[in-house]
C-alpha positions, 0 to 999 in steps of 0.5 A, a space after each residue: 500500500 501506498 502511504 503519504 505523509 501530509 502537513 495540513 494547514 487549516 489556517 483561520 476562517 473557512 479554512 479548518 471547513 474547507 480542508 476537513 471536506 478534502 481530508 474527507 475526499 482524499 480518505 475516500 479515493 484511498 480507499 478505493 485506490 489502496 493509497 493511505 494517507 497520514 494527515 498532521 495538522 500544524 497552526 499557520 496564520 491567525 490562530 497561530 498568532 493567538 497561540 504561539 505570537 507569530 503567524 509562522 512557528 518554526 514547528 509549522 515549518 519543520 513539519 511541512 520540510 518532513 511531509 510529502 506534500 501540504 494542504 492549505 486551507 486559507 489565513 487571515 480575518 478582521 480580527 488581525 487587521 490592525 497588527 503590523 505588516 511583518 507579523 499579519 497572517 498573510 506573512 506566513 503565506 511568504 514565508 512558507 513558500 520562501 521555506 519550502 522553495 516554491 518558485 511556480 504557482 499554478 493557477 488552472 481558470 476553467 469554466 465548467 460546462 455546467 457553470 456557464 450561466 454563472 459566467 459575467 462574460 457574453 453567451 457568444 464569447 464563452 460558448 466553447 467554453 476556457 481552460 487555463 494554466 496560468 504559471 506564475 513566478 512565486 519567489 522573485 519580483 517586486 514582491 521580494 524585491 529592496 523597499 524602502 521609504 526615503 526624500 524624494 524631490 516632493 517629500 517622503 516616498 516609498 519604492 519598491 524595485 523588481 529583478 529578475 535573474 537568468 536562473 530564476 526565469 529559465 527555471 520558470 520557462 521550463 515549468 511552463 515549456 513543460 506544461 504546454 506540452 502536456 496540454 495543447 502545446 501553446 504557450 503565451 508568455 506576458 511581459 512589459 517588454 515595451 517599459 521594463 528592463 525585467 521584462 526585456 530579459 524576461 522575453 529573451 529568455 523565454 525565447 532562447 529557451 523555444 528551440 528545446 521545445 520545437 513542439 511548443 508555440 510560444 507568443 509574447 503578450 503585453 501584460 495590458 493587453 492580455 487583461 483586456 484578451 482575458 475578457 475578450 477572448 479567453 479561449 485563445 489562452 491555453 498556458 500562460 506564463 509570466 511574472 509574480 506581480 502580474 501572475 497574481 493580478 491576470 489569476 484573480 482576473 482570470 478567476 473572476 470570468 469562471 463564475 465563482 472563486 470558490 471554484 478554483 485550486 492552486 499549487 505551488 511547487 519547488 523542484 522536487 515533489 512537494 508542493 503546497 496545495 490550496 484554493 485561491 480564494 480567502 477566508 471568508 470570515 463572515 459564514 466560518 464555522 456555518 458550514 455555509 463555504 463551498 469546499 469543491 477549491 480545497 476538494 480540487 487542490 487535493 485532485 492537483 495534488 495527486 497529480 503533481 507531487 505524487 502522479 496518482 493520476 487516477 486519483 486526481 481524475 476520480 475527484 475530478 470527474 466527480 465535482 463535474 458530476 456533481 455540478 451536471 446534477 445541478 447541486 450547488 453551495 450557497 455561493 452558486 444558488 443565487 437564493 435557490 436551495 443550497 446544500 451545506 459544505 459537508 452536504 456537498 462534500 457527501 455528494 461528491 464522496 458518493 460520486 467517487 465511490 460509486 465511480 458514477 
């Protein structure tokens, strides 16, 4: 029997809902497959600060670094709102990624066939419906660039400064390169070649990388208009790459025209098989602890975990096929009911359960 050790991160607000319903489903799909999984719960984020004072404790850290691969439910809430910037919740997220070395987010923007009506694009655009890899640099930019406050000709200001190596850019490419072949083997790489330095380099290196991969087709597209193409036309995207800041501003857009955040699942991955694992969306102070939180993002995030860091392919594709079952049927979560009959999060949680189970 196949066994994996996995480090949850329940986190604060729907968090500890969301990642108990994927826990529930991985627990299923073993079963079936003859996988075991051992799950360690550790503290991250808000509840972390309330219970040890930093939103990161080494003890988390620790065990994610000894696990096969982590699951993250979501950190943050009011309640923390005013503490400052270097010990909020969401310095954790930094920080686990920075220890775990995940230089690749990847973003997946589909829309369901049976969730076209939620979609705010026109009928005619979306008829064939998207499905979206964006593959976004984690570690490098003007995220983790020098900033500082200093004079400026008018008084007091603030900078923030971007930089890209050759390294971090190439290893990123190759992400992208690889996962275009796995798929439809188009690659769009975004960039602001037209201002910035970074992303001058950035283009030219993506390019010289092309030759590698003589089945790929690989294009350029300035960040601004990709924004506008993602609204336009988002079925002409299959992979796109590029940089973290614009990676994290294209992903939120991109999960917006899908119809529902709750829907969508992330990874975050390093050079080696583990990964951290969690849905895009936040935590959702207002119905936690209501079993109101649609749970199918985490649900998902587990399905790309099975593929990614274990290649347990027929695991992610049972949970998988059974959320798009489960939506076919017309079952849905608050968020997705508009008023009509909803069922909770461990209701849907059971009818996905019972999708895997009987494979149907």
């Amino acid at each position: 029997m196949k066994t994996y050790n996995i480090a949850l991160l329940k986190g604060d607000g729907i968090g500890p809902e969301i990642v108990d319903s994927a826990v529930r489903v991985l627990e299923c799909v073993g079963k079936k497959l003859n996988i075991k999984f051992n799950f360690t719960p550790y503290l991250i984020g808000g509840i972390a600060i309330d219970e040890t004072g930093k939103p990161l404790p080494e003890e988390t850290v620790e065990g994610c670094l000894a696990s096969d691969s982590v699951l993250l439910g979501a950190v943050g809430g009011p309640k923390w709102d005013t503490l400052p910037g270097n010990i909020r919740p969401e310095k954790a997220l930094l920080g686990i990624r920075s220890a775990m070395g995940l230089f690749t987010n990847l973003r997946p923007a589909k829309l369901y066939p049976a969730l076209k009506g939620e979609c705010p694009l026109r009928e005619d655009i979306v008829a064939n419906g998207f499905d979206i890899m964006i593959v976004r640099e984690l570690t490098g930019g003007i995220y983790f660039g020098e900033r500082g406050y200093r004079e400026g000709k008018y008084g007091e200001e603030a900078y923030d400064t971007e930089s890209y190596s050759r390294m971090e850019i190439e290893r990123i490419a190759r992400v992208a390169y690889e996962t275009a072949r796995k798929r439809n083997k188009k690659l769009i790489s975004i960039d602001k070649a037209n201002v910035l330095e970074t992303s001058r380099l950035w283009r030219k290196i993506v390019h010289e990388l092309a030759s590698e991969y003589p089945d790929v087709e690989v294009a350029d597209m300035l960040v601004d208009n990709a924004a506008m193409q993602l609204v336009r036309n988002p079925s002409q995207f299959d992979v796109i790459v590029t940089s973290n800041m614009f990676g994290d501003i294209l992903s939120d857009e991109a999960s917006q025209i899908t119809g529902s955040i709750g829907m969508l699942p992330s990874a975050s991955l390093s050079d080696n098989t583990r990964g951290l694992y969690e849905p895009i969306h936040g935590s959702a102070p207002d119905i936690a602890g209501q079993n109101k939180a649609n749970p199918i993002a985490t649900i998902l995030s587990g399905a790309m975990m099975m593929l990614y860091s274990f290649n347990e392919v027929e695991a992610s594709d049972l949970i998988v096929n059974a959320v798009d079952k489960v939506l076919e049927k017309g079952y849905r979560t608050a968020d997705l009911a508009h008023g009509a009959p909803a069922l909770t999060t461990s209701e849907i949680t059971d009818k996905i359960i019972e999708a895997i189970a009987n494979n149907d």
